[in-house]
N, C-alpha and C positions, 0 to 999 in steps of 0.2 A: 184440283189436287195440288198441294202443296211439295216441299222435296224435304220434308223432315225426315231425317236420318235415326233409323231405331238403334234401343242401343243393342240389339239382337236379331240378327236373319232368321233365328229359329227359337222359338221356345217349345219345349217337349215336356210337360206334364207327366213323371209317371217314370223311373228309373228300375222296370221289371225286363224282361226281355224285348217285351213292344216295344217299349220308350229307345231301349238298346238299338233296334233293329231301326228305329226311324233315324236316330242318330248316326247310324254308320251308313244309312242310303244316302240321306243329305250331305254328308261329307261328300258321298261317290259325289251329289251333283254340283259340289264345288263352296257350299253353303260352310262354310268355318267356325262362324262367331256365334255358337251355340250356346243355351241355357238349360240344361235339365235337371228342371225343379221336382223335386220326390221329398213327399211328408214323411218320410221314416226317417231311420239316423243311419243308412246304409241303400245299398241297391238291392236289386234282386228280385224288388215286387212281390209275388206270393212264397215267393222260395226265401227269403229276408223274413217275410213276418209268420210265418209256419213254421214251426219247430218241434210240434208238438210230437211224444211217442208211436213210433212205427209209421212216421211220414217216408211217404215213397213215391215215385210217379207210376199213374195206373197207361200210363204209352210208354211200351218198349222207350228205351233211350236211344237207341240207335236213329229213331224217328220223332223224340221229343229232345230236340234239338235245331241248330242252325245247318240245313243242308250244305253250307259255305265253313263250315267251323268245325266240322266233326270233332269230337273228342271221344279217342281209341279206346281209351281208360276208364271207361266207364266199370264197377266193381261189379254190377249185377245186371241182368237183362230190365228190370225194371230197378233204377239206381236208388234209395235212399236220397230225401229231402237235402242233404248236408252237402251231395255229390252235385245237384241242381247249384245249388247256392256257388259254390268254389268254382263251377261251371261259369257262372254269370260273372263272378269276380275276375274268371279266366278271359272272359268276352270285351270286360271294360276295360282293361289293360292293353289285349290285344291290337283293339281298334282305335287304342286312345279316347277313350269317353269320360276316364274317371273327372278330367281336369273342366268337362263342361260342369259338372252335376253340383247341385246344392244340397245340401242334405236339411232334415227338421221345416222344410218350406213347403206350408201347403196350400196350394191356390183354392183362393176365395172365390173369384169371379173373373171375368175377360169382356171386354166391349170391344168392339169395334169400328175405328174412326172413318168413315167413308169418302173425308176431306183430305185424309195423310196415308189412308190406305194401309192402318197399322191394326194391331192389336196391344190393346194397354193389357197387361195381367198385373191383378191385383192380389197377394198375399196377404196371410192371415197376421203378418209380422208391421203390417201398416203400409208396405213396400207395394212399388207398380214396376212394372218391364214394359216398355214395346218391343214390340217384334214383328217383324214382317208376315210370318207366319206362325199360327200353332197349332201343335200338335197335341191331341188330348190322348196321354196312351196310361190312361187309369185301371186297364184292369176288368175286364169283368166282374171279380169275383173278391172285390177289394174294398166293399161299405160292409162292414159284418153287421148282421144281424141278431139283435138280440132281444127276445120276448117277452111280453110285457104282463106275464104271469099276476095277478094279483099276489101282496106279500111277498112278492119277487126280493123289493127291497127288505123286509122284514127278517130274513134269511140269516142267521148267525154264525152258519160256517165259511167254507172257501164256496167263492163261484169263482170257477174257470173259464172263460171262453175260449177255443181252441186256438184263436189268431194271440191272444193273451196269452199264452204256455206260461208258465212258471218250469223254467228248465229245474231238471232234478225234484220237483215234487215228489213226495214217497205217499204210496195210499196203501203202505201197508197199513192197516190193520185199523182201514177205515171201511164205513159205509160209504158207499159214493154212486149218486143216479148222472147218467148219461142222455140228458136229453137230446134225441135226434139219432136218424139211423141213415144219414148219406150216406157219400164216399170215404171223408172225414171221419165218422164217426165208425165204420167198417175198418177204418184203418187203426184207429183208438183205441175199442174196444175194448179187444184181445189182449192188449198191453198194458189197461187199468184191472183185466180180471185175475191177471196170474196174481197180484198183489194185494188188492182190496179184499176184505172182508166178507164184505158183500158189494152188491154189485147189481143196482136196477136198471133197465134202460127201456128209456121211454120212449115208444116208438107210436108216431102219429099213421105214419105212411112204408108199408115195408118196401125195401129195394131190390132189383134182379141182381142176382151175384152169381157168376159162373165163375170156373177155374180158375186160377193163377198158374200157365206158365214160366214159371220165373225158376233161375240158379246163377250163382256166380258164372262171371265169364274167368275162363282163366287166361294167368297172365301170358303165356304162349298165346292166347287167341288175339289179347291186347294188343301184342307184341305185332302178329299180323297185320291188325288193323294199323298200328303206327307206319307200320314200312311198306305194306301194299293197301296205300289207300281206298283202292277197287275193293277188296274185301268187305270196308265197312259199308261202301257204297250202294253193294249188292244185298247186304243184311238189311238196308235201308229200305230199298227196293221191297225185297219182300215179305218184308214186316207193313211196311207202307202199303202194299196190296191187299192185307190183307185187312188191316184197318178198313182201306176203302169198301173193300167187299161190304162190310159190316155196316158201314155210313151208309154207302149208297142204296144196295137193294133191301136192309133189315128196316131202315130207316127213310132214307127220303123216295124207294119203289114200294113202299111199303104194299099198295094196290097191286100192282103187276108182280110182285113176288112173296105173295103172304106166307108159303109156306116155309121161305127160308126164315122168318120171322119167329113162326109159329117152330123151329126148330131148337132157334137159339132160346126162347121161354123152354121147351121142353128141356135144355140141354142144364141148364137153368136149376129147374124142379128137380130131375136128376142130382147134379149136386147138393141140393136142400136134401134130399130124402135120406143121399148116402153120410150125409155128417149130423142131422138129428135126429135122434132116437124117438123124441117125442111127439105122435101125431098133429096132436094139438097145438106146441110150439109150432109145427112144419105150418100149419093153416094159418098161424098165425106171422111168421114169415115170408109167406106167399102173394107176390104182388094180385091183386085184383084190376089190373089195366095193363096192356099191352106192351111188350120188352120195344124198347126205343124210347116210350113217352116222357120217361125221368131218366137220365144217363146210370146205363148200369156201370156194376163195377165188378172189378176180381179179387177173390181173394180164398184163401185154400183153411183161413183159422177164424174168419167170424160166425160162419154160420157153428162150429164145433164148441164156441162159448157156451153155445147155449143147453149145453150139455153139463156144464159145472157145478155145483149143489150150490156155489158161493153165489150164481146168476143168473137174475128173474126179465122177464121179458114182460114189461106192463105197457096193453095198449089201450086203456080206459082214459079218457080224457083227462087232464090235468085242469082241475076245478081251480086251487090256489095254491100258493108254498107258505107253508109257515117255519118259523124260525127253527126247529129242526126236523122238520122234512116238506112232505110233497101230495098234497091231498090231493086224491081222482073223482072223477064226479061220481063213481058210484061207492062214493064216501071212504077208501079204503086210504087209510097215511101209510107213506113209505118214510120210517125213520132213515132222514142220512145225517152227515156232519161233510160234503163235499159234491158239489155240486158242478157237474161238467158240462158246461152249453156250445154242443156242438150243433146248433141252430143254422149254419148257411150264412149266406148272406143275400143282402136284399139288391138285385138287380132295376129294376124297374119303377121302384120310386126315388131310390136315393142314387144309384148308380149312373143314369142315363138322361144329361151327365153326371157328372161327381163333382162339379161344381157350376156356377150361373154363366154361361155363355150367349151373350146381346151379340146380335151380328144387324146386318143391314137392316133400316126399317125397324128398331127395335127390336127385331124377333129374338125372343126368349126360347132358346130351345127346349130347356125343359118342359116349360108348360105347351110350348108347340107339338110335343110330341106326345107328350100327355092326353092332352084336349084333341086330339086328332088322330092321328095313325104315327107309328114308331116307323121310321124310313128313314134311309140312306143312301144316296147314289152307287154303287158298288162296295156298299158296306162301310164306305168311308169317306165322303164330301155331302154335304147339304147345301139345298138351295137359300140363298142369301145369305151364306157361312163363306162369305170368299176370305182364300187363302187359309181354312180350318180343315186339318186332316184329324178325321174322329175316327180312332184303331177301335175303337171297343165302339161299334156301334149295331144297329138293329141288321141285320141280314148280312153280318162280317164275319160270324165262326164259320170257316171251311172244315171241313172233316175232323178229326178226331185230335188231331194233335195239334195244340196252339200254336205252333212252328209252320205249318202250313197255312195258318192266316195272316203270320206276320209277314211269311215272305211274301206272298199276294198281295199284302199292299203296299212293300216295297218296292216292286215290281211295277205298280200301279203309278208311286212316287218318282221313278225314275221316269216312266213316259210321259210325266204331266209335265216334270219338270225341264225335261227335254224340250217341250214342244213353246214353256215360257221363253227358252234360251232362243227358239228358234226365231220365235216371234219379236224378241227382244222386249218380254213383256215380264211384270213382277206381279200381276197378282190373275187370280183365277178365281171362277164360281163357276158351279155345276144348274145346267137349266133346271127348269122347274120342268118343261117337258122330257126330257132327258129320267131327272129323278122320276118322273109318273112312268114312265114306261118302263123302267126298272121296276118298282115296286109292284107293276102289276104281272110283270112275267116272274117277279118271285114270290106273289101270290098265288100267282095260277100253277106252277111250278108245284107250291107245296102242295097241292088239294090232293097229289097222291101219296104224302106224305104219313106218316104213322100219326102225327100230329091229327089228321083230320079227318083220314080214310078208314085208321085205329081206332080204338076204344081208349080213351087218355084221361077218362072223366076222373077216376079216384086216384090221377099222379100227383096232385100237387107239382106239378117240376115248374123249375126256374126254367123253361123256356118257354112258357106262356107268358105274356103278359097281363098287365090287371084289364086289359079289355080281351080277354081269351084268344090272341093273336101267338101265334110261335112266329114272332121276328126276330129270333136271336143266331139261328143256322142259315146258310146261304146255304140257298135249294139247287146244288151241284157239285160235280165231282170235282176231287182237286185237278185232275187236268183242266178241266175245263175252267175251271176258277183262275187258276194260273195262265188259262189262253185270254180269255177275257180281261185279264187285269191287264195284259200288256198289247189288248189291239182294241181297247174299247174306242169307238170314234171320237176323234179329238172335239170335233165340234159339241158335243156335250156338253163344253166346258166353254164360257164366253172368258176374253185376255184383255186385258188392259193395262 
């Protein structure tokens, strides 16, 4: 080993709240001379490139946030995309981050020098960094996805993609199809139907949707929260409970408590039945696989769309697009002039990583994970990835709200790094026995999972991968996720 000097202690990939939350741990552990490199022309991650109408977060605010950061003033129980965004810009300032970040820089690839004990990152602008460490905090839900329809290109009106908004588009007094019926597109909907014309949407897969709790908080309750901090803390608490309820026995007890399961689908159909009139819409909005298998969502005005003379519900396959409209395989054209691809995005081929990461021995992560099983030591170190913290990785989402997976491996970041200081050592790797007995206790873990124990054949969900594996949730409670992150055995990890 050489003593070449990087020109960075840290590079952080990814300036959305992960990237945030890696940046202000590292500070805690003394790390200064920061680079956070982010491909957009701002921070914020999904709340930056989401803008689209009737964007809002579907976790309470009080609990989709920084448990160290609260912010009192939040407008509504579940906030508006706008309020997430000024949130994050409140975060960067706070902690001093804005002054690491680079904006329009988006990394291409990273090796790993085994002789200097660096990381070279290489950008798409011709430019390389070392760094002692990197942090890859891209995002789940950050390569969008978009389909490769025949005639797709052929198409003469607007395509939309929902990460693409064109702020202020008007569809009055257009046609316009809705491909995709997520979260995203639950949220969309209702916002393109008051206006457009008409109004198709094209639904491959239908999704569970139950109620929306949601009302402004008023500014007395704000007020509360600003000056008796406990207040919000306790909202946190039990809004936080009951998220957990929901993850842990709907979802990963799915075997030992199906009927709570079998509740919240019924609770489910329930609200379908009470907001469509139409039998045959209702069956045709009715999931066919088990609530937990595709992440449901809330909302009190999508399923009532479908109620509007202006809005058609087409679930016949999409054969090709031609240049004004959208032919189904059982031959029928939907004329539009506006085309809205709310498609998702694609986790597992492009995402993981989101860009070429070479560590020790050549290993290629991407095709490593590809060609073999999708694993991570606690959802965030790989073997022969020393000194790589990967936030968005296979067995890392802890319960429902992203804020409790990022503090989990801050938490995680602080005891690794502690234990380098103690050792007086600078770099780390996670065993390869270490990571196998991880992956096989969150294998065996999920088998009671809804994922496996359930019926998941017709979800289509982003948390299967293309080997029919769900490694995207870590198969535990957030206590316990949170006790593990900060006593996992040091020896896990070899120092040098």
């Amino acid at each position: 080993m050489t003593n070449r000097k990087p020109d960075y202690d840290a590079v952080i990939v990814g300036a959305g709240f992960g990237g945030m939350g890696a940046g202000i741990e590292l500070k805690r552990q003394g790390l200064t001379d920061l680079a956070i490199l982010e491909r957009e022309d701002d921070l914020g991650g999904t709340w930056h490139v989401n803008h689209y109408p009737g964007l809002a977060v579907d976790i309470a605010s009080v609990t989709y946030s920084y448990s160290f950061a609260p912010n009192p003033y939040w407008s509504r129980l579940f906030a508006p995309g706008a309020e997430l965004k000024k949130y994050a810009e409140h975060i960067a300032d706070q902690y001093d981050l804005r002054r690491h970040m680079e904006f329009g820089t988006a990394v291409q690839r990273a090796e790993w020098d085994d002789d200097d004990h660096l990381w070279t990152v290489y950008t798409d602008d011709g430019g390389s960094r070392t760094t002692r460490y990197l942090v890859t905090a891209t995002g789940f839900l950050s390569q969008p996805h978009t389909p490769d329809f025949p005639g797709i290109d052929t198409f003469a009106g607007d395509i939309i993609h929902t990460t693409d908004w064109q702020d202020g588009y008007d569809f009055t007094g257009k046609r316009a199809a809705v491909i995709g019926t997520g979260a995203t597109a639950v949220q969309l909907i209702p916002e393109i139907a008051r206006d457009a014309d008409a109004l198709t949407v094209f639904q491959r897969t239908p999704i569970w949707v139950v109620p929306k709790v949601d009302f402004p908080i008023p500014a007395p309750v704000q007020n509360l929260f600003a000056k008796v901090p406990l207040t919000q803390k306790a909202a946190r608490l039990v809004n936080t409970s009951l998220l957990e309820a929901l993850m842990v026995f709907g979802v990963l007890h799915f075997k030992q408590t199906k009927p709570g399961n079998k509740m919240a689908a019924l609770l489910a159909k329930a609200h379908l039945r009470a907001q469509v009139r139409d039998a045959g819409t209702r069956r045709k909005l009715t999931p066919a696989y088990d609530f937990g298998c595709k992440r449901p969502t809330f909302s009190n005005e999508y399923f009532r769309v479908f109620n509007r003379p202006n809005v058609t519900l087409q679930t016949s396959s999409i054969a090709r697009v031609e240049p004004d409209g959208i032919v189904t395989d059982d031959g029928h054209k939907t004329m539009i002039d506006t085309l809205v691809l709310a498609t998702g995005f694609n986790l597992w081929d492009t995402n993981f990583p989101a860009f070429q990461i070479i560590g020790r021995e050549g290993r290629d992560l991407g095709p490593w994970w590809r060609e073999g099983r999708f694993q991570a030591y606690e959802g965030i170190t790989v073997p022969k990835m020393p000194n790589l913290l990967s936030l968005n990785s296979p067995y890392s989402y802890s319960g429902l709200s992203y804020f409790t997976t990022i503090e989990g491996q801050m938490r995680h970041i602080a005891r690794l790094f502690g234990e380098l200081r103690r050792r007086k050592a600078d770099t780390f790797e996670v065993t390869e026995e270490a990571n196998t007995e991880f992956l096989d206790r969150s294998t065996h873990a999920l088998d009671s999972s809804v994922f496996y124990a359930g019926d998941c054949s017709g979800s289509r969900s982003y948390y299967f991968n293309q080997h029919g594996e769900a490694t995207l949730l870590r198969p535990s409670s957030t206590r316990s996720t949170l006790r593990e992150m900060e006593t996992f055995p040091l020896d896990d990890y070899t120092y040098a």
